[in-house]
C-alpha positions in Angstrom: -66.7 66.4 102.8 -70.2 66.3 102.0 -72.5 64.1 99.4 -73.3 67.8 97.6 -69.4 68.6 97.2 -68.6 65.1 96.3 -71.0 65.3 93.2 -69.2 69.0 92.4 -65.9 67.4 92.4 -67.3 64.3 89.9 -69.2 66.5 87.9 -65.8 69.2 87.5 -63.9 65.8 86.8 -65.7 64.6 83.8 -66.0 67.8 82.7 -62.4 67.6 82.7 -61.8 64.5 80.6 -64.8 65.6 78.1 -62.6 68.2 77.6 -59.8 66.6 76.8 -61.7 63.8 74.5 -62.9 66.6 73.1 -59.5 68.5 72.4 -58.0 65.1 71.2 -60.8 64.4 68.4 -60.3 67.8 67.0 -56.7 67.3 66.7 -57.4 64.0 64.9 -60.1 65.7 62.5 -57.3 68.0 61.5 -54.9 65.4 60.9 -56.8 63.7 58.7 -58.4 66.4 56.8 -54.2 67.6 56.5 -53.1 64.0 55.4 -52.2 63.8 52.0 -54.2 60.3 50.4 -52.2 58.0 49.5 -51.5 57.2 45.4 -53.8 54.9 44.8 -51.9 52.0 42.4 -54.1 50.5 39.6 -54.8 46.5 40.4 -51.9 44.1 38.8 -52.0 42.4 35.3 -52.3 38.6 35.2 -50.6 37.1 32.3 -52.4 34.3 31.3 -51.2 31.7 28.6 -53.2 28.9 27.3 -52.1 25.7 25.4 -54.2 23.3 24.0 -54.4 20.1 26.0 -52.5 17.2 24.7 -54.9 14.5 23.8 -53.3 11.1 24.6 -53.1 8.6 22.2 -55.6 5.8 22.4 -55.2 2.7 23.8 -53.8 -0.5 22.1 -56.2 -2.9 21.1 -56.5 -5.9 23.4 -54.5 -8.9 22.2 -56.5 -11.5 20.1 -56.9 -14.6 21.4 -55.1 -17.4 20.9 -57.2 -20.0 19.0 -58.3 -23.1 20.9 -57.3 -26.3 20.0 -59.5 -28.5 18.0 -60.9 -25.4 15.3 -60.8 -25.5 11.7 -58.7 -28.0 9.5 -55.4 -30.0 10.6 -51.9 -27.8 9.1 -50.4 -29.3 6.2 -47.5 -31.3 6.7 -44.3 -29.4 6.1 -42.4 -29.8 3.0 -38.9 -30.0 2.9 -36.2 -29.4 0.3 -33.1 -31.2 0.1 -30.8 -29.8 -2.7 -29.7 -32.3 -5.2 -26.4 -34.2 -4.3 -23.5 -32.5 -5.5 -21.2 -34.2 -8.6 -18.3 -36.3 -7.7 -15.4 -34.1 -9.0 -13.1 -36.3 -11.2 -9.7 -36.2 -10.9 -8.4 -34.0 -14.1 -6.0 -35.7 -16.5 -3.3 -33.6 -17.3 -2.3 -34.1 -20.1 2.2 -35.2 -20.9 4.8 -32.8 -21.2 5.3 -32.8 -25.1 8.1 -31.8 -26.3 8.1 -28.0 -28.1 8.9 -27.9 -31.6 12.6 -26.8 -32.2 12.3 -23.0 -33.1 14.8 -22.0 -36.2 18.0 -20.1 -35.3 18.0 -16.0 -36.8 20.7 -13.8 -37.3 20.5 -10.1 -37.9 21.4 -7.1 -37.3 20.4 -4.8 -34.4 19.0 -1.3 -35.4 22.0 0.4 -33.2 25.8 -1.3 -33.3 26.5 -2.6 -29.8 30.0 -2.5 -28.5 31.2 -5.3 -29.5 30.3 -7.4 -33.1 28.2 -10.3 -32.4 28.0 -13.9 -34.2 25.2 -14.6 -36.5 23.0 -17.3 -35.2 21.5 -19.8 -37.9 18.4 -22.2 -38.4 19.1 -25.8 -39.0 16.3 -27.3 -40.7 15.2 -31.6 -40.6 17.5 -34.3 -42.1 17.2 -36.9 -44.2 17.3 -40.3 -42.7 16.8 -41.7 -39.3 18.7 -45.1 -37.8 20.6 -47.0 -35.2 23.3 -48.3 -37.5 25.9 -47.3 -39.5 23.7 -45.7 -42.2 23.1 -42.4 -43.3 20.6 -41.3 -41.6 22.1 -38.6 -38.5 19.5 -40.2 -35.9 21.8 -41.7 -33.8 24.8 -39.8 -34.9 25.9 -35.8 -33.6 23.3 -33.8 -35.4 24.5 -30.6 -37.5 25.8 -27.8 -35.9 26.9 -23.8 -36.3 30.2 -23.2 -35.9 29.7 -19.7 -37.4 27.4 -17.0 -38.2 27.8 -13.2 -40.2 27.8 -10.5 -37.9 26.6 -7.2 -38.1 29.7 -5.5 -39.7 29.3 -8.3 -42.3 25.4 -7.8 -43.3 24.8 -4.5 -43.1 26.6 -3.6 -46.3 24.7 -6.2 -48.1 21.4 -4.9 -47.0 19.3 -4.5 -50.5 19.2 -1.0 -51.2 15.1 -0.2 -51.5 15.4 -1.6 -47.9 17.5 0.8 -46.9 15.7 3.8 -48.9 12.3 2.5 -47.2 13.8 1.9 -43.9 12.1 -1.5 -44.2 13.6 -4.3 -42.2 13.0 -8.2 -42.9 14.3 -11.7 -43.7 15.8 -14.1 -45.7 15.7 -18.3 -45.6 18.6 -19.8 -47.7 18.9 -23.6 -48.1 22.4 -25.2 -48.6 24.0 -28.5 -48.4 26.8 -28.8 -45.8 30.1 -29.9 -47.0 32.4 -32.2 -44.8 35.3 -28.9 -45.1 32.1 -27.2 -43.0 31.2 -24.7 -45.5 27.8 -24.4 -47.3 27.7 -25.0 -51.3 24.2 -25.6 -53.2 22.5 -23.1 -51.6 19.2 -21.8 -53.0 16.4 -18.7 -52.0 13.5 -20.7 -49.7 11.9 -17.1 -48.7 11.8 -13.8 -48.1 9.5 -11.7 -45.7 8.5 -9.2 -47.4 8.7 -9.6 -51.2 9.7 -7.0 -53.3 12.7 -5.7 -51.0 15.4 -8.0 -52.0 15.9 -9.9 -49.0 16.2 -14.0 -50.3 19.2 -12.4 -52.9 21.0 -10.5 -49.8 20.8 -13.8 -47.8 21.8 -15.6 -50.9 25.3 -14.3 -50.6 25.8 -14.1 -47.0 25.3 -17.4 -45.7 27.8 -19.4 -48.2 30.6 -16.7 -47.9 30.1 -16.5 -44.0 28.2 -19.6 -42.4 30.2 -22.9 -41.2 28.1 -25.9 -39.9 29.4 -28.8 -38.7 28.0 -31.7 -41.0 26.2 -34.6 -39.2 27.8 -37.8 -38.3 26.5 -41.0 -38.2 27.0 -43.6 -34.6 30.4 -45.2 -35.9 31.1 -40.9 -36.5 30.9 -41.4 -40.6 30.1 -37.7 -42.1 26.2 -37.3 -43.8 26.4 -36.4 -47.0 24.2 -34.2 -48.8 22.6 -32.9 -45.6 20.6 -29.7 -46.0 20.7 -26.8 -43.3 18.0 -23.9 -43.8 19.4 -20.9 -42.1 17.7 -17.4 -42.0 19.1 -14.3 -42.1 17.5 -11.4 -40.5 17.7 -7.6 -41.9 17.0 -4.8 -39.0 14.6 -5.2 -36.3 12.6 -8.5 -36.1 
C-alpha cells in the first residue's frame, strides 16, 4: 500500500467518526430540547424562635473580714441572771377531824304511797344536864331514843287543808317532854315552815298521839325526868 492510499484510508476514517460525533450531538440536542424541566421547588422555610437571654444573677458580695484583734474597745463583761431562790414549801397543817353537828331526825310523807307504810323518823333536840354520877344530867347515861314514828297512813289525813288546796308541802317542830311510860305529854308548837299553812297545829297532834321515845337514863340507869325531845314532822316533799 502506498503513503497516498494510506492518507485516503485516514482521511475516510475520521470522516467516519466525525460523522458519528456528529449524529450523536444531534441526538443529544433533541433530547434535551424534548426533556421536560424539572418543577422547580421554592427554597425551604427556617423557623426561627428567639428568647431573651437569661441574665444571671450577680455575684455574692465577698465576705467581710473578720476584725483583727486589738481594735476598738474591750466587750463588756457578761451579765448573768440567777432567778431568785425558790420558797421553802411548809408542810400544811391540816386541820382535826371535828365532829359534825348531829342533824335533827324528819318524818314525812312521800308524794307517792310506797308499798309498804314506813315509820316516822324524829329529831331529838339537847338535854338538860351533863355528869359522871348519879345525877340528872343524861351525859353519862343512855341518851333518848325513838322507839316510834307516824307513818304515812297516819299523817296524811291530818294534813291542814289550805295545804292540800295549794298543793303546798312543809313542816312542823313540836317540843314535848318524855314521860318514863315513853310517851310525849307537854308538847308545844316550836315552828312551822311556811307560816300561814297550818303546819305547827298538824304536828301538834301527831307527835303526842303517835311518837314514843325512850326517856334518858342516868350511869346507875335512873330515868331523866323532864327531858325535852324536839321532833319535826314533815308534810309532802322536803
Amino acid at each position: 500500500m502506498t503513503a497516498q492510499t494510506r492518507r485516503t484510508e485516514q482521511w475516510r476514517k475520521a470522516g467516519i467518526l466525525g460523522s458519528i460525533a456528529l449524529v450523536h450531538s444531534c441526538v443529544f440536542a433533541l433530547l434535551s430540547i424534548t426533556q421536560a424541566q424539572p418543577e422547580t421547588l421554592p427554597p425551604p422555610v427556617i423557623e426561627v424562635e428567639l428568647f431573651a437571654p437569661i441574665v444571671p444573677p450577680p455575684p455574692p458580695p465577698p465576705p467581710t473580714p473578720a476584725p483583727t484583734a486589738g481594735g476598738g474597745a474591750p466587750a463588756a463583761p457578761s451579765v448573768v441572771h440567777t432567778p431568785p431562790p425558790r420558797p421553802i414549801a411548809r408542810p400544811e397543817v391540816v386541820a382535826p377531824p371535828a365532829k359534825a353537828p348531829e342533824q335533827p331526825l324528819f318524818i314525812g310523807a312521800a308524794p307517792v304511797a310506797g308499798p309498804t307504810p314506813g315509820m316516822g323518823q324524829g329529831g331529838i333536840g339537847a338535854g338538860s344536864g351533863t355528869g359522871d354520877g348519879d345525877g340528872d344530867g343524861p351525859g353519862s347515861g343512855a341518851p333518848a331514843l325513838i322507839l316510834r314514828g307516824a307513818s304515812q297512813a297516819e299523817i296524811l289525813p291530818l294534813v291542814p287543808q289550805a295545804a292540800r288546796r295549794a298543793r303546798q308541802s312543809g313542816r312542823g317542830s313540836v317540843s314535848c317532854v318524855i314521860r318514863a311510860d315513853t310517851r310525849l305529854e307537854a308538847c308545844r308548837v316550836v315552828s312551822e315552815t311556811p307560816e300561814g299553812f297550818g303546819f305547827g297545829d298538824a304536828a301538834l297532834r301527831i307527835v303526842p298521839q303517835y311518837f314514843r321515845f325512850r326517856p334518858p337514863t342516868t350511869a346507875s340507869g335512873r330515868v331523866v325526868e323532864g327531858f325535852r325531845v324536839t321532833v319535826f314532822v314533815q308534810f309532802g316533799r322536803p
